[in-house]
Each structure stands twice: as structure tokens, then as C-alpha cells.
C-alpha positions in Angstrom: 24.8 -28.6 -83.8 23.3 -31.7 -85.0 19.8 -30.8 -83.5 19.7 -27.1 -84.9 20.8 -28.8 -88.1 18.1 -31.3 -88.3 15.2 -28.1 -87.3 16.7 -26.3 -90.1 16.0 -29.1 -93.2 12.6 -30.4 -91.2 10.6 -28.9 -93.6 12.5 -30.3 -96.2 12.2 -33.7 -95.4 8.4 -33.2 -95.3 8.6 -32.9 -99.2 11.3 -34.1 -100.7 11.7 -37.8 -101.5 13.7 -39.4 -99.2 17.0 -40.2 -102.1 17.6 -36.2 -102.4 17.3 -35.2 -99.3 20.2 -38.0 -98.1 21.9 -36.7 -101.2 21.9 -33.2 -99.6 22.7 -34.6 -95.7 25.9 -36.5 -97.1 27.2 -33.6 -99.2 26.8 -31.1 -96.0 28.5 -33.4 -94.0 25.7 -34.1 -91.4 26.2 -37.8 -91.2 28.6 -39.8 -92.9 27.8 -43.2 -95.0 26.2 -45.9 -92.7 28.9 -47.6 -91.0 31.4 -44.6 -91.0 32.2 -42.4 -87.5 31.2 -38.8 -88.5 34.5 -36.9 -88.2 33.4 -33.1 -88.1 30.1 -31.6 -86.7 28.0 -30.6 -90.0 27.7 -27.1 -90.6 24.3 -25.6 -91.8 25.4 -22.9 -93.6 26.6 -25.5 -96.5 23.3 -26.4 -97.6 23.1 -22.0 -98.5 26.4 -22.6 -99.9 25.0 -25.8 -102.2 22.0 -23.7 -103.0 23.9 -20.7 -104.2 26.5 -23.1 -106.8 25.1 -24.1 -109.9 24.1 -27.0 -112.0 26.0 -29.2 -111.8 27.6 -32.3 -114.3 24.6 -33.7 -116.9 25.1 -36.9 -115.3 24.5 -36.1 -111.7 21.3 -33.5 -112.7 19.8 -36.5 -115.0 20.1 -38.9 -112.2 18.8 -36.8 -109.2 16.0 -35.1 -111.3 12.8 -36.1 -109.7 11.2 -37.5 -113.0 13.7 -40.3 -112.4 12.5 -41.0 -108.6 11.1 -44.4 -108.4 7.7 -42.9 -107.1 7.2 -40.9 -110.6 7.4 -44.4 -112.2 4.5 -45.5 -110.0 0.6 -45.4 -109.3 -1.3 -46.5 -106.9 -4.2 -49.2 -108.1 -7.4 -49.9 -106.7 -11.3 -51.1 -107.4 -9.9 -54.1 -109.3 -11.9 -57.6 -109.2 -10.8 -59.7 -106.6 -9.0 -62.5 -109.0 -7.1 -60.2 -110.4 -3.4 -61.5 -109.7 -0.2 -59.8 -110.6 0.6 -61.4 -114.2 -2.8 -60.9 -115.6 -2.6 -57.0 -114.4 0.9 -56.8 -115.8 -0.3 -58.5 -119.4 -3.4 -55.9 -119.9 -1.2 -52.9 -118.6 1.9 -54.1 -121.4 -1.2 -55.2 -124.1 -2.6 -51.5 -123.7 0.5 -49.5 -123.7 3.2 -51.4 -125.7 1.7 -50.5 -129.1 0.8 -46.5 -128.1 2.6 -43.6 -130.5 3.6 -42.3 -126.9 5.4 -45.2 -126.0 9.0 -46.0 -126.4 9.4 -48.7 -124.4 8.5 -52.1 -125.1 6.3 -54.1 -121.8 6.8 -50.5 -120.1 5.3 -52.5 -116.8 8.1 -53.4 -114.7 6.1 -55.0 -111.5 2.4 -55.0 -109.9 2.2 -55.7 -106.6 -0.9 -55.9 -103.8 -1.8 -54.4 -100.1 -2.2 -57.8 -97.9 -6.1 -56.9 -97.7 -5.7 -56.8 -101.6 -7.3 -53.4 -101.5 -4.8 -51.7 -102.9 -2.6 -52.2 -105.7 1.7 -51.0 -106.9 1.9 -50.3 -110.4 5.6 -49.7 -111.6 7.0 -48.8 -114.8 9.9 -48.4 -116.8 9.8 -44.3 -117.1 8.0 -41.2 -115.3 6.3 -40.6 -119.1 5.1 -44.3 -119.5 3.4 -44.1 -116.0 1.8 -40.3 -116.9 0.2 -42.1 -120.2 -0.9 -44.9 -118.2 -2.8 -42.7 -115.9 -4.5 -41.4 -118.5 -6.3 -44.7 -118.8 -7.6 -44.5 -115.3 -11.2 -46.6 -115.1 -10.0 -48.8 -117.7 -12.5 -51.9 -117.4 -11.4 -55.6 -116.8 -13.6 -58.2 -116.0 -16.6 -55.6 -115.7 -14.8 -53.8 -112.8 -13.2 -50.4 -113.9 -9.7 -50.1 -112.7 -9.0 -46.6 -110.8 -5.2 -44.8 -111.1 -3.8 -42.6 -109.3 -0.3 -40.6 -108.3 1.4 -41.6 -104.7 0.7 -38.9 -103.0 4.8 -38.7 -102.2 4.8 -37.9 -106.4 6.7 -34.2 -107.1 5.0 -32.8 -110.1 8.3 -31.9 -112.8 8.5 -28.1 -112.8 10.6 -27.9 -116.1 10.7 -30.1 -119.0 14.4 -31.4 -120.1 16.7 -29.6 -123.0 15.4 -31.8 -125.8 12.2 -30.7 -125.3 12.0 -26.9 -124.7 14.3 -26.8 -127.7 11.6 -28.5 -129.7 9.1 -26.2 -128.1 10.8 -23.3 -129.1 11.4 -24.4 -132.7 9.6 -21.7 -134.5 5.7 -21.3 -132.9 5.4 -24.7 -134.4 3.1 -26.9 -132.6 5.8 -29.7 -130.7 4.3 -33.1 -131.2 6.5 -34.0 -127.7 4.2 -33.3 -124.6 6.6 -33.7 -121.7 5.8 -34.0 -118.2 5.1 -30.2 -116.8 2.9 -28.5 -114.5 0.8 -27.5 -117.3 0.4 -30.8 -119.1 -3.2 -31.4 -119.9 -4.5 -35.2 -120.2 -7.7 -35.1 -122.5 -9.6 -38.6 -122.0 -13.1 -40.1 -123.3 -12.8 -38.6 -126.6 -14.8 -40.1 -129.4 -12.4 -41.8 -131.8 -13.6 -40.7 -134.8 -12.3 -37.5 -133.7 -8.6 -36.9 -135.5 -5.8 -34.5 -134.8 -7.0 -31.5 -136.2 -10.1 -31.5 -135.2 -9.1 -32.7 -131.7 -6.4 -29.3 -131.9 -9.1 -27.2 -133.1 -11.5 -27.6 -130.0 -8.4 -27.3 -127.6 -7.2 -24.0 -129.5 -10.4 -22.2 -128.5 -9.3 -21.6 -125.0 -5.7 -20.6 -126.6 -2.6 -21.4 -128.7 -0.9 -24.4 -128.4 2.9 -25.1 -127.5 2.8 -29.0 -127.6 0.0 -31.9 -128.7 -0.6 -35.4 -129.4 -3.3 -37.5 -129.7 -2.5 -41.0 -128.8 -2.8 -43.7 -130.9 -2.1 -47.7 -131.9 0.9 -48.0 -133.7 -0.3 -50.7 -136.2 -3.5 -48.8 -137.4 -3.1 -45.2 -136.4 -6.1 -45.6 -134.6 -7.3 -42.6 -131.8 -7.7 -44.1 -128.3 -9.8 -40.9 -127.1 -6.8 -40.0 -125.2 -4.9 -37.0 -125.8 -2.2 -34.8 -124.3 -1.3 -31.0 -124.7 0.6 -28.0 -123.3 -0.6 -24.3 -123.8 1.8 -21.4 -125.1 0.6 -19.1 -121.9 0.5 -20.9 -118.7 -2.1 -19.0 -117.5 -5.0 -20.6 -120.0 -4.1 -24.1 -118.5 -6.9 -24.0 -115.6 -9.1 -21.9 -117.3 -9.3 -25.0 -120.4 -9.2 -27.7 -117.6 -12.4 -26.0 -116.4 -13.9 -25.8 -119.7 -13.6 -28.7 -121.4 -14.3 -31.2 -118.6 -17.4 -33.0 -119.0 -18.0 -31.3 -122.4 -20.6 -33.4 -124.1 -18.7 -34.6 -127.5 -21.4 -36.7 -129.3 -22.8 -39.5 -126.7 -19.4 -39.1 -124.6 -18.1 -36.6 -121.5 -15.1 -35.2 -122.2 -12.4 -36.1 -118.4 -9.8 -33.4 -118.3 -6.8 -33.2 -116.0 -4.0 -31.8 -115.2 -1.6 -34.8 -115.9 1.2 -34.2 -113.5 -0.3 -33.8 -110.1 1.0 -34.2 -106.5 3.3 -32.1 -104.5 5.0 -29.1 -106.5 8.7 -28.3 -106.1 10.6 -25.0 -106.2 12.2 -23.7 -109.1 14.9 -24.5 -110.0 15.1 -28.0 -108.5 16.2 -29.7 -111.7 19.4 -27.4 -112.1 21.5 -29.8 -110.1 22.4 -31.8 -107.2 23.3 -28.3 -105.6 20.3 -26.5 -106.2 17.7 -29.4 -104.3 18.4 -27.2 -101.1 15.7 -24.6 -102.3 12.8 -27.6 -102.0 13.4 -26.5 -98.1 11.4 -23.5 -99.0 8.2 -25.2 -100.4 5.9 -26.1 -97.9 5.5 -29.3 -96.0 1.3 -29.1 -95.5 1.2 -31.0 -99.0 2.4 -34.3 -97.6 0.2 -35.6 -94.7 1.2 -36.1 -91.4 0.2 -39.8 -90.9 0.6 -43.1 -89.2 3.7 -44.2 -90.9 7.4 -43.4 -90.3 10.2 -43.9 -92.4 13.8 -44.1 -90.6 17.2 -43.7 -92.4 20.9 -43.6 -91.8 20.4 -46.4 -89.1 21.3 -49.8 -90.3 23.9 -51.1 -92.8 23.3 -54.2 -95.3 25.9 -56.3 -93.0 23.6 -55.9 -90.3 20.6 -56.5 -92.0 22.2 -59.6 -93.1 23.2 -61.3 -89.9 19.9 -62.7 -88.9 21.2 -62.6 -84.7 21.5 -59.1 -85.1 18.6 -58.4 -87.4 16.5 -59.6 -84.7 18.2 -57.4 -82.4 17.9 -54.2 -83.9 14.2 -54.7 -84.8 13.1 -55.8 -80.8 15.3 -52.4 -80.2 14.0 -49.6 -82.5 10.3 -51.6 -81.5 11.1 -51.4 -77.7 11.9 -47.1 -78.3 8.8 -46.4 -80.4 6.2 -47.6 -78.1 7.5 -44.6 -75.7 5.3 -43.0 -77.8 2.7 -44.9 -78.8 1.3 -48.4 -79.8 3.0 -49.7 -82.8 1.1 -51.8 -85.0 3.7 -53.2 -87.5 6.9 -52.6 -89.0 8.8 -53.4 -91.9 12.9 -53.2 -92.4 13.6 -54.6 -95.6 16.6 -56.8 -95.6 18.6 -58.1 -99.0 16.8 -61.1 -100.6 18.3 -63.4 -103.3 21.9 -62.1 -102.3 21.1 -58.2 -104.0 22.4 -55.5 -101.7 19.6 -53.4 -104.0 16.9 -54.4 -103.0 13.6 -51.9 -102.7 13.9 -50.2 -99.2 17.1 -51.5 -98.0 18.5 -49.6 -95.3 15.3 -48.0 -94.2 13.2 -48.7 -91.3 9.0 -48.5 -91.4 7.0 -47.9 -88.2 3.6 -47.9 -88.4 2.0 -46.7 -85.4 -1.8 -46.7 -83.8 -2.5 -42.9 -84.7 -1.0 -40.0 -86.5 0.1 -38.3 -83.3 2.1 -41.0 -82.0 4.2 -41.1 -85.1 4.3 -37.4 -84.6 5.8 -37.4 -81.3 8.4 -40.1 -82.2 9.2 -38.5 -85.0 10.2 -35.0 -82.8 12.0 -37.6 -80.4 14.1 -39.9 -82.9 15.0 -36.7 -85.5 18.7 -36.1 -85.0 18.8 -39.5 -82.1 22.3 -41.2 -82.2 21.8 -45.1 -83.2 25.6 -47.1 -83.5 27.0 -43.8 -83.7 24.9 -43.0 -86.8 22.8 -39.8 -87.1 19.1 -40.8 -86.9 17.5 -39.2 -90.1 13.0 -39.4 -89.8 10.1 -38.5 -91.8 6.5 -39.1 -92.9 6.0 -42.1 -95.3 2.5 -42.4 -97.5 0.3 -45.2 -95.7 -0.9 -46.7 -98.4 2.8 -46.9 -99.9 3.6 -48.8 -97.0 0.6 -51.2 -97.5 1.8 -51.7 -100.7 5.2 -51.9 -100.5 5.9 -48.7 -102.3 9.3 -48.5 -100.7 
């Protein structure tokens, strides 16, 4: 039962983050909490029976949206000068975006953080929104080298936006001046700054009307920073204005236009609840790649991780099983530092092996495995969030 439970969710653990679909295992009952026997064989048919409830409490639905998953508070970093250390990163990022009419949090960077080859760099911030307007600043120069963005690609694109805003959106054809993050949010970059709101929403109404707009400014001086972001009445006119306006030559600049929520796309209906993440098994899994890295759950408590005798243990053990399939070249299994029992990671293993086939055929063997009486839970992890400790 276990087995024909873990073929029935595989292709949801293919897409959905990694929080959710442990949210969904413990409510059917597949495994208990790490540490606990399971009492009763789970029962498949109680993910249809989640999927057919509705939303439900406001707290649970705020907390489990994916907006509020750590990896839509993130971007990945790279092509930055070799100097560049974490507090100087940190202090342009805040010094750019503290002061922005978008903003409403003050020093919205949380932590930067590098790849060991210093390749690659972890951006984090305080809220989904303050990452998406940081984005939008992608090639930003410092120290003559200009500073590339983008989404992890484990990053679900937001199908809905919350109550606050469609209500605003809805508030008589007006034009909202709240752009929240949707499939259809447009980020408008390199424009010229002389360029103000109306004749910024002039250019952008030639392709249609628009539902939501704002052209992002400094706080102090009202001042444009050629970034702007917008949402069209008709969905359908989205691409079709994407296509059109970028690269439009606006006095001696390009015009970059984007969608500004892009990565994997969830089903509807995902935000309704706790209840209603079950329908992300229908999406497909081809959106996240099948690659080197594998991420293993349900398999080690905090105690454990603690007890340095048996730390060692279980790491020479899960290391000794996964070259069956294949070379392993590292792995990481975050432990509790500074006496938190929070700490990024913890309770998750990371294999990293020599090709993407050998994590594939470990990951067929170790899905639905028995570890200390504990329900082996597996799935594909991003490389390069695992080089930069994007766990």
C-alpha cells in the first residue's frame, strides 16, 4: 500500500515544493511525524477526499500559499565581480530597494550567500513581492560588472492574487495602482526616466486596457527608475504586449519586457487551501528537471542530527546505499547550528550524484524505502540550489 501510494503522488512531488507536499503526506496519513511508528497503512483515496473539501481556515491558506515558500523570497545571483562579499551585496540590494514606492519593507534583504566556486550567488528577502521588484533590476552594474537575476527554477508562479487585491481590481474599471504577483504580471525595464505615469500607461494601453499599473519610483523625490509593472484587463493581450514592446526603441534606450512571475505553473485552485494542494498532482512534472541532486525527507529527527556518534552513522549509512546506484560526489544533511531546531534544511538529506541517471535510479529505489521505521519520502532538488545552499 505504501508503494502504490508513493506511484500515485510521484508526479507531485516532481513540482510541488517539498513543505506542501509533506503537508499533504502527513494529513493522509502516509507517514507519521519523524520519530513516531505509523499506526495505520495510508489510504490513497484521502488525498481525492482533501481535493474535493474546500478552503480551508485564513490562517492555514495564508501560510501554505506558495507566495510564502521560501523559494519565492529568493533569486539566484550570478556574473558578479569576484570581491564582491556578502555585506557589500546585501548594502547595494537594501540601498536600491528600501526607498522604492513598491516597497514596504525596510532592508527587504534578509541574507546573500555564495556557491563554494563563488559562481553562483543566494539572494533572500523578506517577501515574494520584494524579491519580484528586485528581479526587475536584473543587470544592475557594480563595480563595472552587471549583476544577472534570476527565479530558482523550483519557483511556482502565483496563479491568483490574494482578496485585497482582486477587490481593488475590481473597484469600478479603475486602473489598481497594486500590481500583485500573477501569471500575467508584466515587468517593464530600461525605460527613459523622463517618462511619467501617464505617458508610461499611454504606450502600454495600445496593446489593451489596463487592470493594474505602477511605475516605480524613489520615495524622497518621486523620481522614475525606468521600471514599471502592470496587469492587463484580458489575459489574453498579456503575450501579445510582451512581444511588442520588448526591445522597443524609446529615445536612445531598448525597452526589456517580461513576464515577471516565471517558473513552474500550478493548477487552479491551489491557493484555496491546505486541502485543495492535491490538484498540483495533475500539473506536469517535465517543468522541473531531472538532475544530479536528490533531496530525502521523513528520515532523520533533530535528536539524531544532534548526537554527533550517530550523525556520523546515519551519513556513512544513507552514503554506503546510494552508491548501489551510482558515484556520489557530495552530500549535505543540515544539522541544528547555534542550538536552533530551525535551521534551513533541517531534517532533509542532499545527495548529489555523478550523473542525472544515477540519481534517477536511486530515486525509483529509495521512494517509499523504510529508514528507523520511517517512510522514505524522495525527489529532485535544483543543482544550483544545492550549490548555493538554497535549502
Amino acid at each position: 500500500m505504501v508503494h502504490g501510494g508513493l506511484d500515485t503522488l510521484q508526479n507531485m512531488f516532481d513540482v510541488l515544493t517539498t513543505e506542501i507536499a509533506l503537508v499533504l503526506m502527513y494529513l493522509a496519513g502516509m507517514f507519521p511525524l519523524p520519530g513516531a511508528p505509523r499506526q495505520t497503512p495510508m489510504d490513497p483515496t484521502r488525498l481525492q477526499a482533501f481535493m474535493n473539501q474546500g478552503p480551508s481556515n485564513a490562517a492555514t491558506v495564508t501560510a501554505l500559499k506558495p507566495t510564502n515558500s521560501r523559494q519565492a523570497k529568493r533569486l539566484i545571483l550570478h556574473n558578479f565581480p569576484e570581491h564582491a562579499n556578502e555585506d557589500s551585496l546585501t548594502s547595494l540590494f537594501n540601498s536600491i530597494l528600501s526607498n522604492l514606492n513598491v516597497i514596504t519593507n525596510v532592508d527587504p534583504v534578509t541574507n546573500i550567500q555564495f556557491s563554494a566556486n563563488r559562481k553562483l550567488g543566494l539572494i533572500e528577502l523578506k517577501s515574494s513581492e520584494d524579491a519580484t521588484v528586485a528581479l526587475a533590476f536584473s543587470g544592475i552594474e557594480y563595480d563595472g560588472a552587471p549583476v544577472e537575476m534570476r527565479r530558482p527554477k523550483d519557483y511556482i508562479v502565483p496563479i491568483v492574487a490574494d482578496t485585497h487585491h482582486r477587490n481593488e481590481q475590481q473597484n469600478g474599471g479603475q486602473i489598481s495602482p497594486m500590481v500583485p504577483d500573477t501569471p500575467y504580471k508584466i515587468a517593464i525595464s530600461n525605460i527613459p526616466l523622463y517618462l511619467g505615469d501617464e505617458q508610461v500607461m499611454e504606450l502600454l494601453k495600445s496593446f489593451g486596457d489596463l487592470k493594474a499599473f505602477v511605475l516605480v519610483k524613489d520615495n524622497d523625490h518621486d523620481e522614475s527608475k525606468g521600471i514599471a509593472f502592470c496587469e492587463y484587463v484580458d489575459p489574453s493581450t498579456t503575450e501579445i504586449a510582451v512581444e511588442g514592446l520588448n526591445g522597443m526603441e524609446l529615445g536612445d534606450k531598448f525597452l526589456r519586457v517580461q513576464l515577471a512571475s516565471v517558473g513552474m505553473k500550478q493548477a487552479p485552485g491551489v491557493e484555496l487551501g491546505v486541502n485543495a494542494m492535491a490538484m498540483m498532482a495533475g500539473t506536469t512534472s517535465a517543468e522541473l528537471e531531472q538532475g544530479r541532486v536528490l533531496q530525502l525527507l521523513n528520515m532523520v529527527t533533530t535528536d539524531e542530527l544532534m548526537d554527533p556518534e550517530e550523525y556520523e552513522e546515519i551519513k556513512e549509512d544513507i552514503r554506503e546505499e546510494c552508491q548501489k546506484f551510482g558515484e556520489v560526489v557530495d552530500m549535505n544533511i543540515p544539522r541544528p547550528t547555534g542550538g536552533s531546531r530551525q535551521s534551513a534544511g533541517l531534517g532533509k538529506i542532499y545527495i548529489r550524484f555523478d550523473s542525472p541517471d544515477s540519481a534517477t535510479q536511486a530515486l525509483r529505489a529509495l521512494a517509499g524505502r523504510k529508514f528507523a521505521d520511517r517512510t522514505v519520502v524522495c525527489t529532485y532538488f535544483p543543482e544550483e540550489n544545492y550549490e548555493v545552499g538554497a535549502f
